[in-house]
N, C-alpha and C positions, 0 to 999 in steps of 0.2 A: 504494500500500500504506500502511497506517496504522500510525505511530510507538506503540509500546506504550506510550511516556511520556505521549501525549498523548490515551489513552483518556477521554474525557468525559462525564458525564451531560447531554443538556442537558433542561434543564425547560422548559415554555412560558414560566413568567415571567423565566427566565435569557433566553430567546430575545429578549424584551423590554428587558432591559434592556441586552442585547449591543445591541441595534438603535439603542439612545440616544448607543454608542459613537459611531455612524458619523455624525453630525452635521455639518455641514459647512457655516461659515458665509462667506457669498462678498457682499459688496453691487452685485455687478456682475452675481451668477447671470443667468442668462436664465431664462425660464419656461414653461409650456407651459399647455394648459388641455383638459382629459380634459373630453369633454360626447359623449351620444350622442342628442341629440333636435334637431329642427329650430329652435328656437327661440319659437316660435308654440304660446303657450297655449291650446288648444281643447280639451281635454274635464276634465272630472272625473276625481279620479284613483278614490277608494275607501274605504268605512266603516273598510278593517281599519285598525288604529291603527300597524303597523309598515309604510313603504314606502321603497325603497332601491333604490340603483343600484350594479353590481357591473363594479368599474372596471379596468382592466389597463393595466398601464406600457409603452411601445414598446417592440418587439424584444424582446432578454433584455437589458432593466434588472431589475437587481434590488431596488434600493432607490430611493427619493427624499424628497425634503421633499415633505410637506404643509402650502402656504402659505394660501390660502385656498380657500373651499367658496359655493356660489352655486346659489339656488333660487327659484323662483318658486309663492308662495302668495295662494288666494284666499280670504278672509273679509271680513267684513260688519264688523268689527270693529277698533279700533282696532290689535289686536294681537291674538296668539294664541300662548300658552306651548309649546313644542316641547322634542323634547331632541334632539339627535343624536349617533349613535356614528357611529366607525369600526372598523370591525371585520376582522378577517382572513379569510381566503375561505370557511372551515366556518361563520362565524359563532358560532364557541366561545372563538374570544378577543381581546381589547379590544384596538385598536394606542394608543388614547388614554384618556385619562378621558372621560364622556358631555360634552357640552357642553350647557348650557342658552341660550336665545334665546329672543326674542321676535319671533314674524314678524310682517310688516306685509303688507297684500296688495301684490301686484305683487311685483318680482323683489327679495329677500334676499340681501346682502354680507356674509360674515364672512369679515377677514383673521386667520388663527389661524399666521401665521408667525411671533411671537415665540413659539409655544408648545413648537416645537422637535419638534414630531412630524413622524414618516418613517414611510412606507407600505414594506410590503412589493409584490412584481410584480402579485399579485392582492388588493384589496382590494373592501371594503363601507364605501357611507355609508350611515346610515338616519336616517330621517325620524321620530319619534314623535309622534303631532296627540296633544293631551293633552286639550282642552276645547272649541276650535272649530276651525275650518276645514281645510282641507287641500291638501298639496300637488297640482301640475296636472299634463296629459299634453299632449305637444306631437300633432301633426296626422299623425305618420308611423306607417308600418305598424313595428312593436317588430324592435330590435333583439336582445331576446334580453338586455338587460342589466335592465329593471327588473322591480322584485318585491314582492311585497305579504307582507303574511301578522299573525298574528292574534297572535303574540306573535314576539319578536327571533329566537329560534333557529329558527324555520320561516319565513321568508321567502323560500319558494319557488313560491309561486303568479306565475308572470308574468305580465305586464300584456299589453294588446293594443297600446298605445302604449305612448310612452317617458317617463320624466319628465321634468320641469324640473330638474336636480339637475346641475350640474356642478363639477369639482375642479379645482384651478390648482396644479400641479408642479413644483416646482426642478431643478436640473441634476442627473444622475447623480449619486448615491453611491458611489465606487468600493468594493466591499465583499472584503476579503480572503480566499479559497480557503482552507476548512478539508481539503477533502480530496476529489480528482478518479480517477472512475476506467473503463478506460477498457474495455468489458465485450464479450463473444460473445453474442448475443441469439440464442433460438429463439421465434419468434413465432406462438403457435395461436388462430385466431381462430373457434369456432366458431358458427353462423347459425342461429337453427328460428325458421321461419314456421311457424304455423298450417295445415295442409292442403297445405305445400308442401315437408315434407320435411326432411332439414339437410343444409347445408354446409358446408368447413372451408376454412379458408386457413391455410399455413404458412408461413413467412419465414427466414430464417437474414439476419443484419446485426452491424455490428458497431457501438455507440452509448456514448451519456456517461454518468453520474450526474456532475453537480458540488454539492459543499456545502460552501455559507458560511459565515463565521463569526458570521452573525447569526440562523440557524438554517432561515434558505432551504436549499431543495434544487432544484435547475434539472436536467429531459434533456434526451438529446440530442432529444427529439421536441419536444420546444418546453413540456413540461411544468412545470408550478411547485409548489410547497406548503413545507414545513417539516420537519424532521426532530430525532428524539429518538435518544439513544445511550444505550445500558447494556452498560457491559464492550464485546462484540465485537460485540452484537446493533445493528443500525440499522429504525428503521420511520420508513418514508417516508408520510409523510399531501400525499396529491395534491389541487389543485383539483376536485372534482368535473364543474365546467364545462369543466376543460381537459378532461380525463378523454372527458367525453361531447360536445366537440368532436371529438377526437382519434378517438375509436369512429363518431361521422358520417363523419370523414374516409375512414376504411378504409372502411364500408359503400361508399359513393360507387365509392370507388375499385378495390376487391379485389372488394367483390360485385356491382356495377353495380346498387345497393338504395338508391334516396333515402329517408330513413325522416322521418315529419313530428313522430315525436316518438323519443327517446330521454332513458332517466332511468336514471340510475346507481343499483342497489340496492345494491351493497356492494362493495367495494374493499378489497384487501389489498397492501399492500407492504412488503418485507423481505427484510431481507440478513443476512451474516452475514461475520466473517470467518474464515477455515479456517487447521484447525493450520498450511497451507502459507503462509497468509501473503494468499491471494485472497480476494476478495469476490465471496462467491457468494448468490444469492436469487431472489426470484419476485414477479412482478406479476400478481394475480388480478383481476379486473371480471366483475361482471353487472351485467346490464343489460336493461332492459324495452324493447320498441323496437313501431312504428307506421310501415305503411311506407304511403308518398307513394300510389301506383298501383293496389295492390290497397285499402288499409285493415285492411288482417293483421294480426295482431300475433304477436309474439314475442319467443324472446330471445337474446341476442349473451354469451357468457364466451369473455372474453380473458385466456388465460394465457401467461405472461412468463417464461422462466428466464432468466438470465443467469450468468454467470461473468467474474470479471475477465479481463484476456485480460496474459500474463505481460510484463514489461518483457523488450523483446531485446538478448542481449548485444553 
């Protein structure tokens, strides 16, 4: 239940600059290094000018450093002027300033850990080619993480390979629990194919919402995004990739429907807190879908109530 003292606004740039809070300087940290391509430069990547990899922190971390970033470019050319962002999972807000560089062909080093930047669980790096050449695809069938597209905020054409693009991670951020809660789920999943009619799945479960104080929000389904508060009102803004993970998952599972594509049109999350003190809301998804065996298409709305569920005495 939430402290009426501790009612907050948060904004996306307060989100940011709460995240500068949790910094955490260690010279002994250990590291990690997030990469989703084989390593083997074989193809070309692509004209459009923005191309990025969309990266995710292990398990439920929810924060970390971002120490350095490593990319492999080819040009003819002694060098070629680039910019690169990192950006948050919607692509609408900055986690750094852009960075400017000069690539050289062959594989690109920037250590950017004195810069003091931390990623949140789901993040974007992107690539801007400004004058010549461009980043490369390594030789594997795509993972589902890289992305092209024609200006920053639409970078959702995926690749058929993966890029050259990989991030290097510091140790967890322990990030402090603004407010856990712990909810009654009814879960409606409704299904229309094309020619084949609809289906419904119901569910009843009992799951999480947790939220940070650096303006993450974590469920209990493995979901991630950020969240904004006004008075008692909460809107939760989800990955969309987790989102249309999580919506493959069920199809698989609940409908026995592998679908070859699924794309999230529009998503709604929100809560509220009630004169009694509970937090009560609803999760809405559509979703456009393509299934594996027939080649139907359809579409998938998943709707979500929940209710806190009451502390026992």
């Amino acid at each position: 239940m939430v402290k009426k003292s501790k009612f907050l606004k948060f904004g996306i740039s307060l989100c940011i600059y709460l995240a500068s809070l949790f910094i955490v300087c260690n010279a002994d940290a250990s590291s990690e290094w997030l990469l989703y391509d084989d390593g083997t430069a074989a193809h070309e990547s692509s004209d459009f000018p923005y191309q990025g990899v969309r990266f995710s922190l292990p398990d439920d971390v929810v924060r970390v450093p971002l120490l350095s970033i490593e990319f492999y470019y080819a040009t003819s050319f002694e060098f070629c002027p680039v910019m690169l962002y990192i950006m948050n999972h919607d692509l609408s807000v900055p986690v750094a300033d852009p960075i400017e560089y000069s690539a050289v062909n062959g594989w690109n080093y920037l250590d950017i850990s004195n810069r003091g930047i931390t990623v949140p669980h789901n993040f974007y790096i992107i690539i801007e080619k400004q004058s010549c050449g461009s980043p490369v695809l390594d030789d594997s069938f795509s993972t589902g993480r890289s992305f092209k597209g024609r200006y920053l905020e639409s970078l959702t054409t995926p690749f058929s390979y993966n890029l050259l693009l990989r991030a290097e991670i510091g140790d967890e951020i322990i990030v402090p629990v603004y407010e856990q809660w712990s909810l009654s789920i009814t879960n409606k999943m409704t299904l229309k194919i094309d020619g084949m009619g609809t289906q419904k799945v119901i569910d009843e479960f009992q799951g999480l919402i947790t939220l940070y104080e650096d303006g993450s929000v974590e469920t209990g389904e493995g979901l991630f995004g950020f969240w904004i508060q006004r008075e008692k009102k909460f809107t939760f803004y989800l990955d969309p990739e987790d989102i249309r993970e999580y919506i493959t998952d069920v199809l698989i599972n609940e409908f026995e429907t592998e679908p070859s594509e699924v794309i999230v049109t529009k998503s709604t999350y929100t809560g509220k807190i009630k004169k009694n003190g509970a937090m009560k809301g609803a999760l809405k998804v559509y979703t456009k879908i393509t299934t594996n065996d027939t080649m139907a298409s359809g579409e998938v709305i998943l709707d979500n109530k929940f209710m806190e569920i009451p502390d026992e005495f």
